[in-house]
C-alpha positions in Angstrom: -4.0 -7.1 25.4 -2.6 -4.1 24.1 -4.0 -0.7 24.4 -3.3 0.6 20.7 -4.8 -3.4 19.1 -8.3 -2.5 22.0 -8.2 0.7 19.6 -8.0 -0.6 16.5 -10.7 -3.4 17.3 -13.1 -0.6 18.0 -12.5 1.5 15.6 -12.9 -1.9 12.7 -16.4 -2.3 14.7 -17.0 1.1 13.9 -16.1 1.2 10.5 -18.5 -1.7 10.1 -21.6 -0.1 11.5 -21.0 3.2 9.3 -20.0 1.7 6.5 -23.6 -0.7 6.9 -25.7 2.3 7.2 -24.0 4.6 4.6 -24.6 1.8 2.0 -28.3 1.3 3.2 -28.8 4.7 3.0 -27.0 6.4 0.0 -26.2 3.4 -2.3 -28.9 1.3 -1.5 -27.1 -1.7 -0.8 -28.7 -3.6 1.5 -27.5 -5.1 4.6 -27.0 -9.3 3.4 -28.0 -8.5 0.1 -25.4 -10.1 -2.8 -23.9 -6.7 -3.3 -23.2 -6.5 0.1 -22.3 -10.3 0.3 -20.1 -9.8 -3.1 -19.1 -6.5 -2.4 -18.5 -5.0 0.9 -17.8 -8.5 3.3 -14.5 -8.9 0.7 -13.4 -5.7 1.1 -14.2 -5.5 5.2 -12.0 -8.9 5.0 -9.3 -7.3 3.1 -8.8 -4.0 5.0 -9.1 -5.5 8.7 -5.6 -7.3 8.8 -4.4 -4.8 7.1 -5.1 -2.3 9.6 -4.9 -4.5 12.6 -1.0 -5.2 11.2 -0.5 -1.2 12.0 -0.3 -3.1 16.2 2.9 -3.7 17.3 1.8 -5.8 19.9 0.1 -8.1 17.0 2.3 -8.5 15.4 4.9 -9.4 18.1 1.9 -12.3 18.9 1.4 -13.5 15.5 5.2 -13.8 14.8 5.8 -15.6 17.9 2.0 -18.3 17.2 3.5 -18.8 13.2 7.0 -19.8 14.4 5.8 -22.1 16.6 4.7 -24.3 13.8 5.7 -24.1 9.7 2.9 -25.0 8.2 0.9 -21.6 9.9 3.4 -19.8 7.5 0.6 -20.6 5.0 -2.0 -19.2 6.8 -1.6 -15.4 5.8 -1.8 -16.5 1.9 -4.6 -19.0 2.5 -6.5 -16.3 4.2 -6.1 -13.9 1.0 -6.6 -16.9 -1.5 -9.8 -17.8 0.4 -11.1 -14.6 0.1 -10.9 -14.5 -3.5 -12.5 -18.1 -4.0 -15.4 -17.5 -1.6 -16.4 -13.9 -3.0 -16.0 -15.1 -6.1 -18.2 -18.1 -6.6 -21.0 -15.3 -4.4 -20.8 -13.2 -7.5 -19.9 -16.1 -10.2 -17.0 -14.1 -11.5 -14.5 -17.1 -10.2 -11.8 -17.3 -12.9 -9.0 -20.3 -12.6 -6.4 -18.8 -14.5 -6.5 -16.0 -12.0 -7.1 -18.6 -9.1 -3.7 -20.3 -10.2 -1.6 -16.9 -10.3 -2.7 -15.4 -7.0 -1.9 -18.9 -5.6 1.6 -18.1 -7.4 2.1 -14.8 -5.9 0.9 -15.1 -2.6 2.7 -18.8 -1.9 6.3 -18.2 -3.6 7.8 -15.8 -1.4 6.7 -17.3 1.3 8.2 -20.6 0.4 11.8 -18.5 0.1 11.1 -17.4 3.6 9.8 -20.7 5.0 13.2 -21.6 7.2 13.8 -18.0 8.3 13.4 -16.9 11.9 16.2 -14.0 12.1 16.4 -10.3 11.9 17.6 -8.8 8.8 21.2 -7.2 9.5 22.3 -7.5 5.9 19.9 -7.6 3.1 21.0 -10.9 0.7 19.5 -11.9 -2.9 16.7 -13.9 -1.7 15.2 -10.8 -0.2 15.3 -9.2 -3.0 13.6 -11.6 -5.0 11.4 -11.9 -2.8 10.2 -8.0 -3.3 10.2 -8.3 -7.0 8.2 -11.4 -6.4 6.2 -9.1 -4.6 6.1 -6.1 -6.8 6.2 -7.5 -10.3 2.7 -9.1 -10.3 1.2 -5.7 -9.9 3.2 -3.4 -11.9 2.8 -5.3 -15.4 -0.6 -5.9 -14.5 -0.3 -10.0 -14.1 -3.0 -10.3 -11.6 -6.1 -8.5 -13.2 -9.8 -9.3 -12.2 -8.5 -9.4 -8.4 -11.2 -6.8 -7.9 -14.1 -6.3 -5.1 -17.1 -5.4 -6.8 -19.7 -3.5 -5.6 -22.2 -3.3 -8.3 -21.2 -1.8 -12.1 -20.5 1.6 -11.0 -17.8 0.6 -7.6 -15.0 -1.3 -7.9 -11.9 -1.7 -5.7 -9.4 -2.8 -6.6 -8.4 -6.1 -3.9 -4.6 -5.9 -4.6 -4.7 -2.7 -2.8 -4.4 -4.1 0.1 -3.2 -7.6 -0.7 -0.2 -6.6 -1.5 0.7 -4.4 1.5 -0.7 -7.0 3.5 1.5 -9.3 1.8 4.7 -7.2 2.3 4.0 -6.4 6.0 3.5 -10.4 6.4 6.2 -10.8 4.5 8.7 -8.5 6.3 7.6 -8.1 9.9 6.1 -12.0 10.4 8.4 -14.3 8.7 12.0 -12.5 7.9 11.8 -9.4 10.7 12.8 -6.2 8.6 13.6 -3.4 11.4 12.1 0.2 10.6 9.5 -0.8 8.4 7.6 2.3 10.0 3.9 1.0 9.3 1.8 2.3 12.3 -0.9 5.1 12.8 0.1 6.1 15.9 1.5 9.7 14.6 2.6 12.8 16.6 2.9 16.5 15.8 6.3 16.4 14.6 4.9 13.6 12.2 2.3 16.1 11.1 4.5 18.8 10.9 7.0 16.9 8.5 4.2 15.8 6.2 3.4 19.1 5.8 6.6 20.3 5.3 7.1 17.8 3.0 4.2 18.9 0.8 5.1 22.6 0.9 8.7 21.4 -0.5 7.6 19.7 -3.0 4.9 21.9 -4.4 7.5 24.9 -4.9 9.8 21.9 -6.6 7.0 20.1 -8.7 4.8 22.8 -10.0 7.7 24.6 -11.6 9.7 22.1 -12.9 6.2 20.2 -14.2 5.5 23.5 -16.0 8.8 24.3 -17.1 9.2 20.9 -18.8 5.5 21.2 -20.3 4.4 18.2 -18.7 1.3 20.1 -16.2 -0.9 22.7 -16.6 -3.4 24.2 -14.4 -6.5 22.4 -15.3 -8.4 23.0 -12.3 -11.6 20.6 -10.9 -14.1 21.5 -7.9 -14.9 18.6 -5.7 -17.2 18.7 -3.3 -16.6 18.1 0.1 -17.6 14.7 0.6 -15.8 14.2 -2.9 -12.9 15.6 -1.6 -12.9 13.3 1.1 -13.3 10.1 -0.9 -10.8 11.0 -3.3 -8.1 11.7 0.3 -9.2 8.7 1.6 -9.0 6.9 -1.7 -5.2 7.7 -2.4 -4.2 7.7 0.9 -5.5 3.7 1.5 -5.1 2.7 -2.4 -2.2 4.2 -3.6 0.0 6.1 -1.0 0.2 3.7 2.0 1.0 0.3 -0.6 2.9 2.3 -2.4 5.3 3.9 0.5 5.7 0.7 2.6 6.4 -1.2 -0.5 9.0 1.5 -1.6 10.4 3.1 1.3 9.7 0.7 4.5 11.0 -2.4 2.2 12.5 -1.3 -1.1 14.6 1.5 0.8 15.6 0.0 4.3 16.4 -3.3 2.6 18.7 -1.1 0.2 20.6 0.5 3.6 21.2 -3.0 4.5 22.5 -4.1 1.1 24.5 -1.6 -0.1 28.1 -1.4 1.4 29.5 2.2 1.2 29.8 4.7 3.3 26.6 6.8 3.6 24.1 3.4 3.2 21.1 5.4 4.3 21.4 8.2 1.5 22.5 6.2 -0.9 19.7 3.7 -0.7 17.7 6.8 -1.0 18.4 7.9 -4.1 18.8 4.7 -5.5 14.8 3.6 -3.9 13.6 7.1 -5.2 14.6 6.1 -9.0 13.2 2.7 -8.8 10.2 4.6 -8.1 10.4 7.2 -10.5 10.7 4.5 -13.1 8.1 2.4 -11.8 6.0 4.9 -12.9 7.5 5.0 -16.7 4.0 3.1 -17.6 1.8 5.2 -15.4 1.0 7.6 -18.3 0.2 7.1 -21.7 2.2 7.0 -23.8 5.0 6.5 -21.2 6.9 9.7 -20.4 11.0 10.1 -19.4 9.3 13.8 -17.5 6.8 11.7 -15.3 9.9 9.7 -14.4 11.9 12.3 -13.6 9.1 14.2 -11.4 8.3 11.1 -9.7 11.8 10.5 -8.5 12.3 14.1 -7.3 8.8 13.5 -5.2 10.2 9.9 -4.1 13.3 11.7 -3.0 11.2 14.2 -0.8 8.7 10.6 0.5 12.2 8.9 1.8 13.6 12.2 3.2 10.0 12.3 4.9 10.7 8.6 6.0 13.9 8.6 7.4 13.2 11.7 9.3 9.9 10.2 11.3 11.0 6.4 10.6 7.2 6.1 10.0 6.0 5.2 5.9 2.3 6.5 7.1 3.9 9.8 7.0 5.6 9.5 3.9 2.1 8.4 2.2 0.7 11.8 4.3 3.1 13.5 1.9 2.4 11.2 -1.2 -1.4 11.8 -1.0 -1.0 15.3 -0.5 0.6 15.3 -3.8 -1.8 13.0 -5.8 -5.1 14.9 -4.5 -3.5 18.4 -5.7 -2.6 16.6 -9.1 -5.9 15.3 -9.3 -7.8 18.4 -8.4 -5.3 21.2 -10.0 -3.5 19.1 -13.1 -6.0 16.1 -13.4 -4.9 16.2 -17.4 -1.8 15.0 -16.5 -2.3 13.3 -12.7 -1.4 9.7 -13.1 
């Protein structure tokens, strides 16, 4: 067994005991009460494979076990859908219109990927249906109520990371996609280019987001263990899905799609659009400056991601920028 999967194992284990006692002890959620039953054991569920995926040497295993047989395929998608039924009838909020498009979501692209077993050299039309298949669902909001609820005042949202999940399975399980770049194995250069990264783009973003009129200093004083849950919040939420979805499938599917001379910069700029306009809706009402911003920033993420071949450092960068939107511009952080 694997050294780095040992890791992970223990560090889920872990995450587990702290996560019992800080609920005992600051939210009063007891351990094998509903809202832990409901609330926590989803999430737990969710964020394991997701983290375990970060192993090489898993999913080298897993690949090899599923092809072995085509109806294990499913497996990945019954595990998700599973989670949703059980959790749901626990806290009596199952809904079968949801039921029916999470079934949808999580079984078509699979089915287009059922018969493949080789690498990706050149990116085709099925793959990308496959990622809108993917991406879709969640960025018109066709899946809502896929939530893990703590109690009224906590809620997670599950797609979070069911979709990543889904994307990894998706990409490194059934149709190999090289350079995907999800691990957390990161070294000082990794750290060094995230930083860099951020430094760039703050001397980029805060001008041009003043100039344009779209930010303005608006300043807000977390505490320290606010602070933290807010990192730890975009970093897991938002910048990880978000980065492996845009730059270690969208934008290394595009360098193997695109025919032209400089593949890797082209797919790029083109990935670093898609982004900026996927975020058209993020504001309300929907702004051409956010869009604009967010492709500048999407440009700095793939430059990030190319450079270290890892989309954990790109998010380093991505939820460097959120938290200083939040905290210094939350008017207009989105």
């Amino acid at each position: 067994m694997d050294t780095e999967f040992k890791i992970l194992i223990l560090f889920l284990i872990f995450l587990l005991g702290v996560c019992t006692l800080l609920l005992e002890f600051l939210a009063k959620i007891h351990f094998l009460s509903p809202a832990y039953l409901s609330g926590f054991l989803p999430f737990f569920f969710l964020i394991s494979p997701y983290i375990l995926f970060s192993s090489q040497w898993l999913v080298s295993q897993f690949r090899n076990w599923v092809r072995e047989r085509w109806q294990r395929k499913f497996l990945l998608p019954l595990y998700l859908l599973s989670i949703y039924t059980i959790f749901s009838y626990i806290s009596s909020n199952f809904n079968g219109g949801l039921f029916l498009r999470l079934f949808l979501w999580l079984f078509l692209p699979v089915l287009l990927f059922l018969k493949e077993t080789m690498e990706i050299q050149r990116a085709g039309l099925k793959e990308i249906l496959v990622v809108l298949l993917l991406w879709f669902p969640i960025e018109f909001g066709l899946l809502p109520g896929f939530d893990v609820v703590f109690n009224k005042d906590v809620t997670i949202p599950a797609l979070a990371f069911a979709a990543p999940l889904l994307g990894l399975y998706l990409f490194t399980i059934l149709r190999v996609l090289p350079q995907v770049g999800f691990t957390f194995r990161l070294t000082r250069k990794d750290i060094a280019a995230a930083g860099s990264g951020l430094a760039l783009l703050a001397l980029l973003l805060i001008p041009l987001g003043t100039r344009l009129g779209f930010i303005r200093v608006s300043l807000l004083y977390p505490s320290v263990w606010e602070s933290l849950q807010l990192i730890l919040g975009i970093y897991f939420l938002v910048a990880v899905p978000e980065e492996l979805l845009f730059r270690g499938i969208v934008q290394n599917l595009l360098a193997k799609f695109i025919f032209f001379r400089y593949p890797r910069i082209l797919s790029l700029m083109v990935a670093s659009v898609i982004f900026g306009l996927a975020h058209w809706n993020n504001v309300s009402p929907p702004d051409w400056r956010y869009v604009f911003l967010a492709t500048i920033a999407g440009i700095v993420y793939g430059a990030c991601y190319l450079k270290t071949g890892k989309t954990t450092v790109s998010a380093l960068v991505h939820c460097g920028v959120n938290f200083l939107w939040a905290v210094i511009f939350k008017e207009t952080s989105g």
